[in-house]
C-alpha positions as CSV (number, residue, x, y, z in Angstrom):
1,X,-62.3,-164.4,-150.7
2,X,-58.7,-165.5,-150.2
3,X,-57.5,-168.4,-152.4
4,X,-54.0,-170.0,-151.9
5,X,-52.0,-169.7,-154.9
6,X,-50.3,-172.9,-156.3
7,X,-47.7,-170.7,-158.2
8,X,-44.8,-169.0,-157.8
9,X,-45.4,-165.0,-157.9
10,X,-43.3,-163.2,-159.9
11,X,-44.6,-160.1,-160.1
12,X,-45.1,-158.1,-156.4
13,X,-48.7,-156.7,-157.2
14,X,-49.9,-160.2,-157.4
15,X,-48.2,-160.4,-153.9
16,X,-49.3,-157.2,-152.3
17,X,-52.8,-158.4,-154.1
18,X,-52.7,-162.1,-152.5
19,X,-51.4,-160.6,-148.9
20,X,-54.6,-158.0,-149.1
21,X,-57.2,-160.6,-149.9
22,X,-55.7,-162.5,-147.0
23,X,-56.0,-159.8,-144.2
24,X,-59.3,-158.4,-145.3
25,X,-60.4,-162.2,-145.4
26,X,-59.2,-162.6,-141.8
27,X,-60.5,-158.6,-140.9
28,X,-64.4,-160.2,-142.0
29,X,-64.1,-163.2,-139.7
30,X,-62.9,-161.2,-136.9
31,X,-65.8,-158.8,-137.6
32,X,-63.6,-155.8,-137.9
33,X,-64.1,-152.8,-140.1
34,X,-61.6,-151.5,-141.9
35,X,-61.8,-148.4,-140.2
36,X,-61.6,-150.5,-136.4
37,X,-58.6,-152.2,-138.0
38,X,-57.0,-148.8,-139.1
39,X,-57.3,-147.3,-135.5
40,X,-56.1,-150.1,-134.0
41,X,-52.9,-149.6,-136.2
42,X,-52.8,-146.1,-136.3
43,X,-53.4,-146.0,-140.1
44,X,-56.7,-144.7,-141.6
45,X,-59.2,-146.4,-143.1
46,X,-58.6,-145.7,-146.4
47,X,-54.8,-147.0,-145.8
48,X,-56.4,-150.3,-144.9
49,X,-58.4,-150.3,-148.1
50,X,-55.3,-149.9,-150.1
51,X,-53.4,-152.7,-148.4
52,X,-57.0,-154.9,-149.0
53,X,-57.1,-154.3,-152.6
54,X,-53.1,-154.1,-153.2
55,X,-52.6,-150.7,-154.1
56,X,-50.5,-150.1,-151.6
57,X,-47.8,-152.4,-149.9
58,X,-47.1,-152.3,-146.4
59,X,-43.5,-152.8,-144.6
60,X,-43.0,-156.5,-143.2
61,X,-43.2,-154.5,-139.9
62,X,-46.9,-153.0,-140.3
63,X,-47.9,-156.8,-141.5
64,X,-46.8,-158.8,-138.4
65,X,-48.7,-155.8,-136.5
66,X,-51.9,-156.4,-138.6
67,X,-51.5,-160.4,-138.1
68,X,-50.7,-160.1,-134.3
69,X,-54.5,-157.4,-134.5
70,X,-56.3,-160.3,-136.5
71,X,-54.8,-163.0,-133.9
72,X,-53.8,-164.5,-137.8
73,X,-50.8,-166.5,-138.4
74,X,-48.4,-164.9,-141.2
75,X,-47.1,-168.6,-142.3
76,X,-50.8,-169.4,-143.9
77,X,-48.9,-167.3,-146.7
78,X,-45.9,-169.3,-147.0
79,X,-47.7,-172.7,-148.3
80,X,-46.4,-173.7,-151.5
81,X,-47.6,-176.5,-153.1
């Protein structure tokens, strides 16, 4: 499950990490698959499983795609407390 962070993250696989929890956290509530979520963005499913886990980071570009897909709103990343 996606927990908000009440740090600053230094090092970018704690952010690709904190930005995967958050979309397959929103992906589950939408009752999505990974594999419906990959078609939908033209990625496979395995791709998606990457970007989940943080293994792989995606371009800002692919992000606002997977947010619009997810009817999620990106700034739920930006809290900081």
């Amino acid at each position: 499950m996606y927990t908000k962070v009440n740090r600053v993250v230094t090092d970018m696989k704690d952010t690709d990490a904190i930005i995967g929890a958050w979309i397959a956290e929103k992906r589950q509530k939408k009752g999505m698959t990974q594999g419906e979520l990959g078609k939908a963005l033209g990625v496979t499913k395995q791709t998606i499983c990457h970007y989940e886990l943080g293994d792989r980071a995606m371009t800002a570009n692919t992000f606002l795609k997977i947010c619009k897909l997810l009817d999620a709103d990106p700034t739920e990343l930006t809290v900081i407390r």
